[in-house]
C-alpha positions in Angstrom: 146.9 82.1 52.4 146.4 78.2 52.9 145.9 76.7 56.4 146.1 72.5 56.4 143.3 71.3 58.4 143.7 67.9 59.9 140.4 66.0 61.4 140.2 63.6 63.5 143.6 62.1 63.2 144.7 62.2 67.0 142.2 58.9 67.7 142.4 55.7 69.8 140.1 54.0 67.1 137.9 52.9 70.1 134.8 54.3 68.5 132.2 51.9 66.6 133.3 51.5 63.2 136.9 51.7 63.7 137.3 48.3 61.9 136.1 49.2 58.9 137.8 52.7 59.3 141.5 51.5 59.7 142.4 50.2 56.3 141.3 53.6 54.8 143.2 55.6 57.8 146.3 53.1 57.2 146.1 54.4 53.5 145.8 57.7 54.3 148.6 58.5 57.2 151.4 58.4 55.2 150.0 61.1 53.1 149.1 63.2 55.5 152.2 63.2 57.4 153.7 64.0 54.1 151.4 66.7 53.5 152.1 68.1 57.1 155.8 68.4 56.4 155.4 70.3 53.4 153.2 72.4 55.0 155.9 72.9 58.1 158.1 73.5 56.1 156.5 76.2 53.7 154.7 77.8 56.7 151.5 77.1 56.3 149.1 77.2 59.2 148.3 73.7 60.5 145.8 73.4 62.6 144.3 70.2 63.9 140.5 70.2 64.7 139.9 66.8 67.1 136.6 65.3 68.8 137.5 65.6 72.7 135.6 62.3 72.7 133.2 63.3 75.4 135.5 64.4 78.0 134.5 68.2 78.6 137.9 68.5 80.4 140.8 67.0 78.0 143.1 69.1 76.3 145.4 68.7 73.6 148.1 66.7 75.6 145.5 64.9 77.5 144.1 63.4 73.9 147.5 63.2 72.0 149.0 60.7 74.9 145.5 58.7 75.1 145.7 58.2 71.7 149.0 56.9 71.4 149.0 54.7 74.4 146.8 52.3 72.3 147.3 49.8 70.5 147.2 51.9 67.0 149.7 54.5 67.7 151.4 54.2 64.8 148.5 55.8 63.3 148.8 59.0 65.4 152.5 58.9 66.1 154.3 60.5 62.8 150.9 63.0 62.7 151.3 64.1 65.8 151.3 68.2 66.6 154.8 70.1 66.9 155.2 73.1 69.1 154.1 75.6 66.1 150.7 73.4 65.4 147.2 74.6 66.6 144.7 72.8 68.4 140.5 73.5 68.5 138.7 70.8 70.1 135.2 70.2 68.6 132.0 68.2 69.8 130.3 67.4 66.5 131.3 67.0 63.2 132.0 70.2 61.5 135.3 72.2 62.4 133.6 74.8 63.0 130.4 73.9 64.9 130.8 76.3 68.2 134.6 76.4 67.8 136.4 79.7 67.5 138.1 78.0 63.9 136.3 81.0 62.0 138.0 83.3 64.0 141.1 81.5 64.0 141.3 81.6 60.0 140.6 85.0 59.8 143.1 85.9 62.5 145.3 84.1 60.4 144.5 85.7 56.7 143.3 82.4 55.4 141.5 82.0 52.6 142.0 78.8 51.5 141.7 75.4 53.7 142.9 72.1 52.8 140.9 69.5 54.5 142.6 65.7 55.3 141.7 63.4 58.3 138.5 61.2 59.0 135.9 60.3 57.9 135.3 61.3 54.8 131.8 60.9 54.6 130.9 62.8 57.8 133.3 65.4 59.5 135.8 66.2 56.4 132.4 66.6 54.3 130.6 68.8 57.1 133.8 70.7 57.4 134.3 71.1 54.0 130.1 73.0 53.4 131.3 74.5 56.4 133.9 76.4 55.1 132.4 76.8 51.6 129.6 79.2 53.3 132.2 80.9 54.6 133.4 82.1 51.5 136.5 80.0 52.1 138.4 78.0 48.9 138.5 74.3 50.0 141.1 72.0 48.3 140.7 67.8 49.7 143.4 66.3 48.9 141.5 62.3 48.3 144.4 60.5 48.9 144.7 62.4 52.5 141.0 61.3 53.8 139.9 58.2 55.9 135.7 56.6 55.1 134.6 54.3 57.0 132.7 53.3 53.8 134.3 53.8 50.8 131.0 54.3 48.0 129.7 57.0 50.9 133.6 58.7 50.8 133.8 58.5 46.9 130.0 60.1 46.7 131.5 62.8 49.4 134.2 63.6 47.6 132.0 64.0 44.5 129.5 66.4 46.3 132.3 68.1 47.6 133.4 69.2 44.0 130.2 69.7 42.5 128.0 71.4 44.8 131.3 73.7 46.7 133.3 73.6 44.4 136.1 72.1 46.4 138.9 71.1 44.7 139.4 67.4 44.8 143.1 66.5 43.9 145.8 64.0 44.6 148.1 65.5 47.9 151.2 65.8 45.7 149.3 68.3 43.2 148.8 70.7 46.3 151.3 74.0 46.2 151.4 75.3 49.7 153.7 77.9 47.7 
């Protein structure tokens, strides 16, 4: 069973490095908002895995309506989580650096993760080792990522295929089916 995984997408692009990240992120919402309503609508587990941004108390709510009460809301606005979407907060860049997404996934029966958000070249490539030691199938859909700097997201994606064997593809090749 597939799960969609979507990084770092809830974001008030306050961070060092935003600049260079937005034109990449602008790129890539569309897509994954596309990718998230096929996903819905096929019933595939989506689960969003966000940086709490230092704030040991936030929760989902508390990071969704900070992110969209800046000025680059329309970044986070047609991604944002339904009522049937799960949340794990994280701290570092990996999904599943002390988070219970493991467990969550194999509650779930999956077996096969499809990784979009930002940045390419840090969390979605951390993630996507990650789950590739965890016996997990990873599918990146390259049109669905976000790099900060594009020659570091190209060489990500390529290490991504060669050395886990992820599956790089365009989003519209993906069969949630």
């Amino acid at each position: 069973m597939h799960a969609l995984i979507v990084i770092d997408m809830i974001n008030t692009y306050g961070h060092e490095d935003a600049e260079l990240l937005l034109p990449s992120a602008q790129r890539a919402v569309p897509v994954v908002a596309e990718l998230l309503d096929r996903a819905r609508k096929a019933d595939v587990p989506v689960v969003y895995a966000n940086d709490n941004f230092g704030s040991w108390r936030s929760h989902q709510e508390e990071i969704v309506d900070e992110a969209l009460a800046t000025e680059h809301s329309g970044l986070v606005e047609p991604l944002r989580p339904d009522d049937d979407s799960l949340f794990v907060l994280k701290a570092r860049h990996s999904v599943f650096y002390e988070t219970p997404m493991s467990y969550l996934l194999w509650r779930l029966g999956v077996d096969h993760v499809v990784l979009t958000g930002q940045v390419t070249e840090q969390c979605v490539l951390y993630s996507a080792l990650d789950a590739h030691i965890r016996h997990l199938e990873v599918t990146v859909p390259k049109d669905a990522v976000a790099s900060i700097h594009p020659c570091l997201g190209s060489a990500a994606l390529e290490m991504m295929e060669r050395n886990m064997g992820a599956h790089i593809v365009a989003a519209k090749e993906i069969d949630f089916a």
